[in-house]
Backbone atoms as SQL, in Angstrom:
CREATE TABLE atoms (id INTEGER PRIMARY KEY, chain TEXT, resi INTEGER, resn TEXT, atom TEXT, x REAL, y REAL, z REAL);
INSERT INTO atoms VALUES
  (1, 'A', 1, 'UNK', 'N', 31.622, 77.893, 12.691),
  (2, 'A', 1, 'UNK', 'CA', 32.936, 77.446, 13.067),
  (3, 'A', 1, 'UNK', 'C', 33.801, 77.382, 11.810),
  (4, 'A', 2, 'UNK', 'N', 35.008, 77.875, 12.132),
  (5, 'A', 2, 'UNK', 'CA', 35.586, 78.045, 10.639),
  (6, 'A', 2, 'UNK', 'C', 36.794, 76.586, 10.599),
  (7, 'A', 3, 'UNK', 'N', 36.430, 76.326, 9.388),
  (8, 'A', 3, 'UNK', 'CA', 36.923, 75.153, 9.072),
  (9, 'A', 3, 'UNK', 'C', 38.498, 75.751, 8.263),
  (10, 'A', 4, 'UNK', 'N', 39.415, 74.440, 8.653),
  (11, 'A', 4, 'UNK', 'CA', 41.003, 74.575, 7.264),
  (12, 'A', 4, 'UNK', 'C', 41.411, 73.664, 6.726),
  (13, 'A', 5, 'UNK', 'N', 42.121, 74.011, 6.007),
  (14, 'A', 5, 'UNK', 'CA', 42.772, 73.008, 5.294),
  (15, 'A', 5, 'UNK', 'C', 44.427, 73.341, 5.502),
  (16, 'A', 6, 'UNK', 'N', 45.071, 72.578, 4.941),
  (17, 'A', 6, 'UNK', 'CA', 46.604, 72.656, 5.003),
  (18, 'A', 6, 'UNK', 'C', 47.226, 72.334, 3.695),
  (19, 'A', 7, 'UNK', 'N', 48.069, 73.642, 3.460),
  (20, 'A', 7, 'UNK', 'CA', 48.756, 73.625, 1.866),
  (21, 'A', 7, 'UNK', 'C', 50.036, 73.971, 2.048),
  (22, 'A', 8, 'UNK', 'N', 51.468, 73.024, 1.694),
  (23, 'A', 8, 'UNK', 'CA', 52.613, 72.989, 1.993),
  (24, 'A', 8, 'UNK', 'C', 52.734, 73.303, 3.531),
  (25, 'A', 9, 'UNK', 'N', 51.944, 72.572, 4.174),
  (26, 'A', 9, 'UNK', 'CA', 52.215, 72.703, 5.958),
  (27, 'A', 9, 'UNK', 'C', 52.145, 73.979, 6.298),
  (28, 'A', 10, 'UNK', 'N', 50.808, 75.179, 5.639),
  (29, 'A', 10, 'UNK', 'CA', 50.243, 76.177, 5.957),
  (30, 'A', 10, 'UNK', 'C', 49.264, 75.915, 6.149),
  (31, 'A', 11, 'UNK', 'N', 48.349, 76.015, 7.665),
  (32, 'A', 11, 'UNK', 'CA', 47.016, 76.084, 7.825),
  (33, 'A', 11, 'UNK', 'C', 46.852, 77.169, 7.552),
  (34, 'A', 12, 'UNK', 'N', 45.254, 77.239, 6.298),
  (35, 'A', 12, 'UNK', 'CA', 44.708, 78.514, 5.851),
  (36, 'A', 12, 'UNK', 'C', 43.034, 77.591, 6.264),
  (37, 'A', 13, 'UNK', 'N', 42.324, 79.190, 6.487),
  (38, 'A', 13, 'UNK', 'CA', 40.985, 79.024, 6.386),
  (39, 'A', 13, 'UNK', 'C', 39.830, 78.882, 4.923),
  (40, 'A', 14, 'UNK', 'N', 39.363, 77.534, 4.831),
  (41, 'A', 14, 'UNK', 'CA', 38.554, 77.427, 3.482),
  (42, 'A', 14, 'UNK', 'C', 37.766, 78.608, 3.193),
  (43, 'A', 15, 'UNK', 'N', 37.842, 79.062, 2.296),
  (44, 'A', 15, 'UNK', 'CA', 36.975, 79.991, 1.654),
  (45, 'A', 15, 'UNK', 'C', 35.156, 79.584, 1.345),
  (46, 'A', 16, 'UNK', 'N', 34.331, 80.705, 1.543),
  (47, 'A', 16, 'UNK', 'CA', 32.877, 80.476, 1.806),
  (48, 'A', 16, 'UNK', 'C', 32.449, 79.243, 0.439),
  (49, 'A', 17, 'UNK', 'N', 33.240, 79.674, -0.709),
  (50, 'A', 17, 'UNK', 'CA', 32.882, 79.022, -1.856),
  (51, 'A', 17, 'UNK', 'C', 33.336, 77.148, -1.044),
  (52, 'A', 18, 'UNK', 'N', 34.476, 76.951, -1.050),
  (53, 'A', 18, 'UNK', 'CA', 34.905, 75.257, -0.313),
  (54, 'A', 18, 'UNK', 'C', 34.283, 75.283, 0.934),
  (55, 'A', 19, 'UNK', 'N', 33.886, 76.302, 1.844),
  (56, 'A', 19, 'UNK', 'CA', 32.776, 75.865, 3.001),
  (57, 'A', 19, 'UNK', 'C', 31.649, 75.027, 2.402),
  (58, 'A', 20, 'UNK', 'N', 31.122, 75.670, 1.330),
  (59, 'A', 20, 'UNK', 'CA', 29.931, 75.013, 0.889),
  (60, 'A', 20, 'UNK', 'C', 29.788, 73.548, 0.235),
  (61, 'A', 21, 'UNK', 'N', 31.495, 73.649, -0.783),
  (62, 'A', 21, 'UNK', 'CA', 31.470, 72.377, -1.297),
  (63, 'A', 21, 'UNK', 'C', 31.149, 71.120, -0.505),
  (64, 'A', 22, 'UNK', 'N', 32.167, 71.583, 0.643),
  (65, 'A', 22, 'UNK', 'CA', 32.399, 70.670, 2.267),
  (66, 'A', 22, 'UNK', 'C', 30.918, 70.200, 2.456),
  (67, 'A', 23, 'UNK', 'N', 30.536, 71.555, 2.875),
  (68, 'A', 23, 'UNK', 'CA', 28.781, 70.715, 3.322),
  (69, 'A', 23, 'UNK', 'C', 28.031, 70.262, 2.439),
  (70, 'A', 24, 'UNK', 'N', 28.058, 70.509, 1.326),
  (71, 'A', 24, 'UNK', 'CA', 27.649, 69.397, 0.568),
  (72, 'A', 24, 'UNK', 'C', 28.148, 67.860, 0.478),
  (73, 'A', 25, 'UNK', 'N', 29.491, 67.807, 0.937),
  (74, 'A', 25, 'UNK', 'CA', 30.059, 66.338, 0.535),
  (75, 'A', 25, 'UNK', 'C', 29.666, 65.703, 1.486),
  (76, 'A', 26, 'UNK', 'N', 29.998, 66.561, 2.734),
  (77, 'A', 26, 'UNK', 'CA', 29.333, 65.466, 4.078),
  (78, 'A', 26, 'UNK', 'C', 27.540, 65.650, 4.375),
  (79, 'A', 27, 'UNK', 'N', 26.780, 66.168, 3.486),
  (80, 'A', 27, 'UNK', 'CA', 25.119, 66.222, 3.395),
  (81, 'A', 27, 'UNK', 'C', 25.624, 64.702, 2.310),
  (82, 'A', 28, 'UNK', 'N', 25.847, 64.464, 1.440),
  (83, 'A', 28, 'UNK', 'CA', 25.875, 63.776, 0.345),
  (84, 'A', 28, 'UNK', 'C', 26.599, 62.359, 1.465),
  (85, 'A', 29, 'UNK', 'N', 28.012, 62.505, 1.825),
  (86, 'A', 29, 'UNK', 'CA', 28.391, 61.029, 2.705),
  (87, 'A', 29, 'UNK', 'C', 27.201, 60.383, 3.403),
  (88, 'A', 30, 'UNK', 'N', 26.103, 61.372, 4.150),
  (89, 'A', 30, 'UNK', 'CA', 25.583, 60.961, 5.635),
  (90, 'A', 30, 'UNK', 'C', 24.266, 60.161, 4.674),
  (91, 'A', 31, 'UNK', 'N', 23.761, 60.603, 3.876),
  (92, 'A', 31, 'UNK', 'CA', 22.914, 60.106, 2.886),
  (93, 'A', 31, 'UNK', 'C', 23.160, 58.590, 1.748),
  (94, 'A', 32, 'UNK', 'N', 24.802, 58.776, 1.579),
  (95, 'A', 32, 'UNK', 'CA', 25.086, 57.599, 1.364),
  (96, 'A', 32, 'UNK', 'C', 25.323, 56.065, 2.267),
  (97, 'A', 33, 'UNK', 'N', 25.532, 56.941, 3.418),
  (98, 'A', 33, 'UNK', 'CA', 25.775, 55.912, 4.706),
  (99, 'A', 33, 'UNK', 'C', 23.957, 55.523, 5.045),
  (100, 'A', 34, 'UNK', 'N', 22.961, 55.930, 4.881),
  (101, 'A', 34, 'UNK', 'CA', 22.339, 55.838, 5.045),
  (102, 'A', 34, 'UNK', 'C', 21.253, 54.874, 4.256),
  (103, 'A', 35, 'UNK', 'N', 21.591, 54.631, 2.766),
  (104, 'A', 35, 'UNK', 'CA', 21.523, 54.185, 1.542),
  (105, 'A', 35, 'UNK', 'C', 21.986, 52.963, 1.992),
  (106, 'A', 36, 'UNK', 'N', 22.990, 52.382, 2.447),
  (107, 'A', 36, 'UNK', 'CA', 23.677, 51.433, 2.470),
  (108, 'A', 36, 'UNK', 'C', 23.340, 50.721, 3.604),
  (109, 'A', 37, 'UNK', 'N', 22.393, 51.298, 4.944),
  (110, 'A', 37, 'UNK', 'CA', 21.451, 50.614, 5.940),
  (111, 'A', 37, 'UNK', 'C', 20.726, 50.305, 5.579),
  (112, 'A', 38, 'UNK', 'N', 19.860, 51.295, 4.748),
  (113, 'A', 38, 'UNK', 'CA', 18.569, 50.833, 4.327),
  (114, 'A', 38, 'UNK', 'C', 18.637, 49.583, 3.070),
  (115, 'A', 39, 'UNK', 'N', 19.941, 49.907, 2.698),
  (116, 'A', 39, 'UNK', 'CA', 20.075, 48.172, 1.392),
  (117, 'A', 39, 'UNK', 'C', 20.075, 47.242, 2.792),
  (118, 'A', 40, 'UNK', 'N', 20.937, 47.479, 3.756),
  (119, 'A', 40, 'UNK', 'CA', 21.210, 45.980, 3.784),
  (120, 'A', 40, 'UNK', 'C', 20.226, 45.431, 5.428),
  (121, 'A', 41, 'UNK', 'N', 19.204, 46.790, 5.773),
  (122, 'A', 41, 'UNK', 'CA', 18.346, 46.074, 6.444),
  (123, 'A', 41, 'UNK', 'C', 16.859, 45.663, 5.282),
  (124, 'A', 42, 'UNK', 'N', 16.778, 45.987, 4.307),
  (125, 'A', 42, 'UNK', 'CA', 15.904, 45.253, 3.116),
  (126, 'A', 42, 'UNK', 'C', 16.565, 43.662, 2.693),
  (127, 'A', 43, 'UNK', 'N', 17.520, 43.919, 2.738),
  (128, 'A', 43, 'UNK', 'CA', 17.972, 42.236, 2.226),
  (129, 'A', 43, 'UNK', 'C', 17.636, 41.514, 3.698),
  (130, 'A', 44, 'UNK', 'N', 17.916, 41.893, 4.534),
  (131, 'A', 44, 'UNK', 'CA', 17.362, 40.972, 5.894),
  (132, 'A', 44, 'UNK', 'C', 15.857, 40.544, 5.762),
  (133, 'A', 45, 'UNK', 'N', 14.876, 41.843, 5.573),
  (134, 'A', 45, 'UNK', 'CA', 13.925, 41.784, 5.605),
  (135, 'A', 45, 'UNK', 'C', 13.378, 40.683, 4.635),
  (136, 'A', 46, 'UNK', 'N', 13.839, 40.354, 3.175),
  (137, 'A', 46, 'UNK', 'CA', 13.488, 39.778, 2.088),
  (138, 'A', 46, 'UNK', 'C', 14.071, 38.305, 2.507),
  (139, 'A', 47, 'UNK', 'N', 15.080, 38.187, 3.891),
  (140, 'A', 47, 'UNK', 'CA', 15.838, 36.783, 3.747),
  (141, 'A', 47, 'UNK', 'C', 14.694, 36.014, 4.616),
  (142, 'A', 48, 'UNK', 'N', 14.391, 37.099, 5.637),
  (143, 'A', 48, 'UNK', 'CA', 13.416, 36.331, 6.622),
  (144, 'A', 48, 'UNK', 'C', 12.539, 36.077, 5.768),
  (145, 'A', 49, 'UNK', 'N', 11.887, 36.786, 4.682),
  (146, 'A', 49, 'UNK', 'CA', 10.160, 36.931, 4.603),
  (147, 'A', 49, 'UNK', 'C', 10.186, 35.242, 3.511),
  (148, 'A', 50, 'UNK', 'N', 11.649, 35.464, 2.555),
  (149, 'A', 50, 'UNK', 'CA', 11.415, 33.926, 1.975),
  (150, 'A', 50, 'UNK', 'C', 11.912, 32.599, 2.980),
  (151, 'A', 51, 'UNK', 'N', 12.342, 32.948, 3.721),
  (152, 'A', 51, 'UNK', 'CA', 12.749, 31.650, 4.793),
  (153, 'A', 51, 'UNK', 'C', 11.094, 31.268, 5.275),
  (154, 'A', 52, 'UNK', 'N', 10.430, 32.484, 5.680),
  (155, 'A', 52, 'UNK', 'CA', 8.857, 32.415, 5.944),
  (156, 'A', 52, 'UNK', 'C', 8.114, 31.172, 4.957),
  (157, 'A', 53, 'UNK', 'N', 7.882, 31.721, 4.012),
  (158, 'A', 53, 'UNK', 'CA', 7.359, 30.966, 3.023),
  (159, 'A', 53, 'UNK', 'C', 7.955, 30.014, 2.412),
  (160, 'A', 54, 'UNK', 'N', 9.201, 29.633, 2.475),
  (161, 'A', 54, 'UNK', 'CA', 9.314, 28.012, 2.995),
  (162, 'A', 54, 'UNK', 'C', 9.183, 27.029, 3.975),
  (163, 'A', 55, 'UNK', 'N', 8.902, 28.034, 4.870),
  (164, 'A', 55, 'UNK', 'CA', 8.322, 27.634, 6.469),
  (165, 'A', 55, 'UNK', 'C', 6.860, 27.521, 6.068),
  (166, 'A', 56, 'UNK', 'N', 6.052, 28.263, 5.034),
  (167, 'A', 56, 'UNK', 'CA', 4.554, 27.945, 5.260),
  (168, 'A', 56, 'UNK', 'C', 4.126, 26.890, 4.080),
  (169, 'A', 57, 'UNK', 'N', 5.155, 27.183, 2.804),
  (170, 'A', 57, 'UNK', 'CA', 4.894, 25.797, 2.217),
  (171, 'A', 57, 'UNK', 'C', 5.331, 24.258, 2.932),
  (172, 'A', 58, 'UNK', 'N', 5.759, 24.207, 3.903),
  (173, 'A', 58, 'UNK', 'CA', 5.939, 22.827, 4.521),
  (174, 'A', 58, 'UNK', 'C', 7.526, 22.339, 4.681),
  (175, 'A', 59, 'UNK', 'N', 8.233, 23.168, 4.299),
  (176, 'A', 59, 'UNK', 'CA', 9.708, 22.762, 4.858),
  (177, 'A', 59, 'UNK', 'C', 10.253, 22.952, 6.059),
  (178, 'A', 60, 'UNK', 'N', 10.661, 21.712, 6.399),
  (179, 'A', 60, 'UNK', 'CA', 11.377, 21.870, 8.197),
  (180, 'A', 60, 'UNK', 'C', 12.782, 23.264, 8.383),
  (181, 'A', 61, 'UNK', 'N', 12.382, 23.463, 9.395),
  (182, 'A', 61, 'UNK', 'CA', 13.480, 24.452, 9.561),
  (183, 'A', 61, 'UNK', 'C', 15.091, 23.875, 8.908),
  (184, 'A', 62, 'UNK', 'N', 15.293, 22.965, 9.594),
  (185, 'A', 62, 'UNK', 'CA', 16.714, 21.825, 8.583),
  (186, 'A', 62, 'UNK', 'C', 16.657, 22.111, 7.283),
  (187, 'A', 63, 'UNK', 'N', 15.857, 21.721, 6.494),
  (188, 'A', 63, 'UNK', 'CA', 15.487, 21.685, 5.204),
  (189, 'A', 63, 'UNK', 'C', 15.780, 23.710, 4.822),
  (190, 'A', 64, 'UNK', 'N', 14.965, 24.461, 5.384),
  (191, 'A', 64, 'UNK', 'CA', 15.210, 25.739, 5.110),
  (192, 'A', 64, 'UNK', 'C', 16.901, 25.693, 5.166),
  (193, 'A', 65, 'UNK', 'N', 16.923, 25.554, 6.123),
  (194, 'A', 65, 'UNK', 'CA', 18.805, 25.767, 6.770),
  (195, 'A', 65, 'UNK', 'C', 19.664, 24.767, 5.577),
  (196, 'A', 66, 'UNK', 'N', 19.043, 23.838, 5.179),
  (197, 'A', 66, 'UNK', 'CA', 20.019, 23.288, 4.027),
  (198, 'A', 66, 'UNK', 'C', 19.784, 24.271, 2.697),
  (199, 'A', 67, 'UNK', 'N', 18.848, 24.745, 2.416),
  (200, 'A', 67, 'UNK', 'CA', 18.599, 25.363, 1.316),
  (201, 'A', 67, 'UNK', 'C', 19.109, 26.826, 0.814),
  (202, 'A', 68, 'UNK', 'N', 18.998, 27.363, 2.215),
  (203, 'A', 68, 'UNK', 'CA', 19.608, 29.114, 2.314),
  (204, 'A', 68, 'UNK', 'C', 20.877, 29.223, 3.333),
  (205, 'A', 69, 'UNK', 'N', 20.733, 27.958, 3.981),
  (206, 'A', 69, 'UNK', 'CA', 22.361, 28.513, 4.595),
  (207, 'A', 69, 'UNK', 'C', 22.178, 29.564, 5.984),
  (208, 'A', 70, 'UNK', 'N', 20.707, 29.676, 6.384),
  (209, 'A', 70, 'UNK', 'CA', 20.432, 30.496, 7.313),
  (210, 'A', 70, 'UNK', 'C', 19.607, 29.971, 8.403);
């Protein structure tokens, strides 16, 4: 599918060389969007796992919830 761009309110068709740049930027976006799930379902993972282990050293859920705010 041929992709364009617009230069002084001329649609022209990108050339094979900027086809490629293109798919690289959006291979590179979908990978960064992806980077940025995987950060922020790891920080979940790390919030539960220490809320855990203040749950198994002996703190009441309250006590957790005063301490982390969660």
């Amino acid at each position: 599918m041929a992709r364009f761009k617009i230069v002084n309110g001329v649609k022209i068709n990108l050339t094979s060389e900027e086809e490629t740049i293109r798919d690289q930027e959006e291979a590179q976006a979908l990978i960064d969007q992806q980077a940025i799930k995987d950060a922020e379902a790891n920080e979940e993972t790390k919030k539960a796992s220490g809320k855990q282990k203040l749950l198994d050293l002996g703190l009441t859920e309250e006590e957790v919830k005063a301490l982390i705010g969660a």
